[in-house]
C-alpha positions in Angstrom: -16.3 -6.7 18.5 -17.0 -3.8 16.4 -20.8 -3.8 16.3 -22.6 -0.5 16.9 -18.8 0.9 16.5 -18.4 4.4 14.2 -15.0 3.7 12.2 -13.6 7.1 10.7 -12.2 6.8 7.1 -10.6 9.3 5.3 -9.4 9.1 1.6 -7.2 11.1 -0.8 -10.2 12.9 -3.7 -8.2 13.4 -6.1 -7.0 9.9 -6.7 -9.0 7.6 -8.9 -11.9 5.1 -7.3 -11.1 6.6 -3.9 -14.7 7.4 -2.9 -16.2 4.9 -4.5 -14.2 2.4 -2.8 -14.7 4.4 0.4 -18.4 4.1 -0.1 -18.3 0.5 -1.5 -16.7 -0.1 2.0 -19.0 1.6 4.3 -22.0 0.2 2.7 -20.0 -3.6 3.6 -19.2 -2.4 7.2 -23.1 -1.1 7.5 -24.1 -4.6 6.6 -22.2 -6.4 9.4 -23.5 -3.3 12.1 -20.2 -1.6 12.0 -21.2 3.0 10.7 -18.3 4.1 8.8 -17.9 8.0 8.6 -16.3 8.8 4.6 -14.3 12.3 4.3 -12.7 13.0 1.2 -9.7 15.2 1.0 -7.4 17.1 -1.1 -3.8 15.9 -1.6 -1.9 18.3 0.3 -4.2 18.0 3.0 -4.6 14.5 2.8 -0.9 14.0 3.0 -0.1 16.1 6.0 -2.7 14.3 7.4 -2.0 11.0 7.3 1.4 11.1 7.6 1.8 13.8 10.4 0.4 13.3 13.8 -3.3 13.4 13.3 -4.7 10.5 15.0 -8.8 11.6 14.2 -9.4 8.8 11.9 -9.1 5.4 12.0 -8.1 4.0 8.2 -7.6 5.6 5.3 -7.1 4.7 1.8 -4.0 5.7 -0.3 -2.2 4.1 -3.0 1.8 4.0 -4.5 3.1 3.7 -7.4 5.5 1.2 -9.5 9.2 1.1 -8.0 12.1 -1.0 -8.9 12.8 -1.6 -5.7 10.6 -2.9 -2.6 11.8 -1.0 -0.1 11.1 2.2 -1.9 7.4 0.9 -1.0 7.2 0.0 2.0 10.2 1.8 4.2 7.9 4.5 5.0 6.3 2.0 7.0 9.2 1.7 9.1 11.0 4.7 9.2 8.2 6.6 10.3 7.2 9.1 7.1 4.1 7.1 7.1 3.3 8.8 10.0 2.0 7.1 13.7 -0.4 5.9 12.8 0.4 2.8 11.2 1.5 -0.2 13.3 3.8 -2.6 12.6 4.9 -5.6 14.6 8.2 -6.7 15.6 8.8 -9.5 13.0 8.2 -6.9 10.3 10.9 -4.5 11.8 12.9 -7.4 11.8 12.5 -8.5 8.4 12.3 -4.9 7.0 16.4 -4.9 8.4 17.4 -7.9 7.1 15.9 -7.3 3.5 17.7 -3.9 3.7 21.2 -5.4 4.8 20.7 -8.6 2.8 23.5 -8.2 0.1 22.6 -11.0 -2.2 19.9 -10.0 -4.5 17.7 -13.5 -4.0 17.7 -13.4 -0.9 16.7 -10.0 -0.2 13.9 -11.0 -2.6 12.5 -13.3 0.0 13.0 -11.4 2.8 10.9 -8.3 1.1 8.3 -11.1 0.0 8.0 -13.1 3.4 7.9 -9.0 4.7 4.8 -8.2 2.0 2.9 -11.9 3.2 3.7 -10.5 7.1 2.5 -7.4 6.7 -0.9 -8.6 4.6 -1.6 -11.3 7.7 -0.8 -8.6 10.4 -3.1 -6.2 8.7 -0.7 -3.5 8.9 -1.5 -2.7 5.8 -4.4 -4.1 3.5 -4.3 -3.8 -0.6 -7.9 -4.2 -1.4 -7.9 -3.4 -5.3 -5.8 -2.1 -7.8 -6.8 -0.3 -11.2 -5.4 -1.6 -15.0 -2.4 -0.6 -15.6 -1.4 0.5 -19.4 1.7 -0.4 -20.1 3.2 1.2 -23.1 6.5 0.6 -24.7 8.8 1.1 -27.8 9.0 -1.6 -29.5 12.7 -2.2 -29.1 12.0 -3.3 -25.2 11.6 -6.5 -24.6 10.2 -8.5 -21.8 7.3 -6.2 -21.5 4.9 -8.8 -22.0 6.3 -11.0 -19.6 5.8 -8.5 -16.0 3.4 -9.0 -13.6 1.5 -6.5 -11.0 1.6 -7.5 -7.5 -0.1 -4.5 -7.9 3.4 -2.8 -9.0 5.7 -4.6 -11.6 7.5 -7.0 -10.0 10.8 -7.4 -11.8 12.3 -4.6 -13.8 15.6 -6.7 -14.5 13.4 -8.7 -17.3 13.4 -6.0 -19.5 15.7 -5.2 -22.0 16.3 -3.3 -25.6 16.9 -5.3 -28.4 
């Protein structure tokens, strides 16, 4: 296992709750005997980082924001601007090319979702926690009140102006 192991993480500082979370995790990984080194860096730095070809860390913590469509999210995952660093399995390549050639709407839906549940299980990737979101609107939009986060809106096709 990972006992006595030293895990590098590195974080982005200039988003929100980074380091805590950074040192909210180490101080879990200390507890089960695992020492988690925390650097905290700038965006640009950060960035080329993580998404280049530096392999001196072992996780990281980033964060996306709201998209209207999935694959906006998560192609970087397969199409390698997410840099080497992030493995994904063969099942997950596979689903990531059907959702992309599905042509009916549904069932790209539940290619991208069985692809999010694959990809959560594999540990490819691992959403821990997402801030509130503020939502703010004219009052001629409706459907507002009826989106959920999953931790981005799910579906922008419920809104409409009245």
């Amino acid at each position: 296992g990972l006992d006595g192991k030293t895990l590098k993480l590195v974080y982005n500082q200039d988003r929100a709750f980074m380091k805590e979370t950074a040192l909210i995790v180490q101080q879990q990984l200390k507890d089960v005997g695992i020492r988690l080194e925390v650097e905290g860096m700038e965006s640009n730095g950060f960035f080329d980082r993580v998404f280049g070809d530096a392999s001196d860390y072992d996780l990281y913590f980033n964060g996306y924001g709201a998209f209207g469509d999935p694959d906006e999210v998560i192609s970087g995952m397969f199409d390698g601007t997410w840099g080497i660093n992030l493995e994904v399995s063969e099942d997950q390549l596979d689903l990531w090319k059907q959702g992309r050639s599905a042509a009916d709407d549904k069932e790209r839906a539940g290619i991208y979702k069985e692809l999010q549940e694959k990809a959560v299980e594999d540990m490819s990737i691992y959403p821990i926690a997402y801030p509130n979101y503020v939502f703010a609107t004219s009052s001629s939009l409706e459907g507002a009140d009826e989106l959920q986060t999953n931790p981005v809106f799910e579906d922008y096709t419920k809104l409409s102006f009245k």
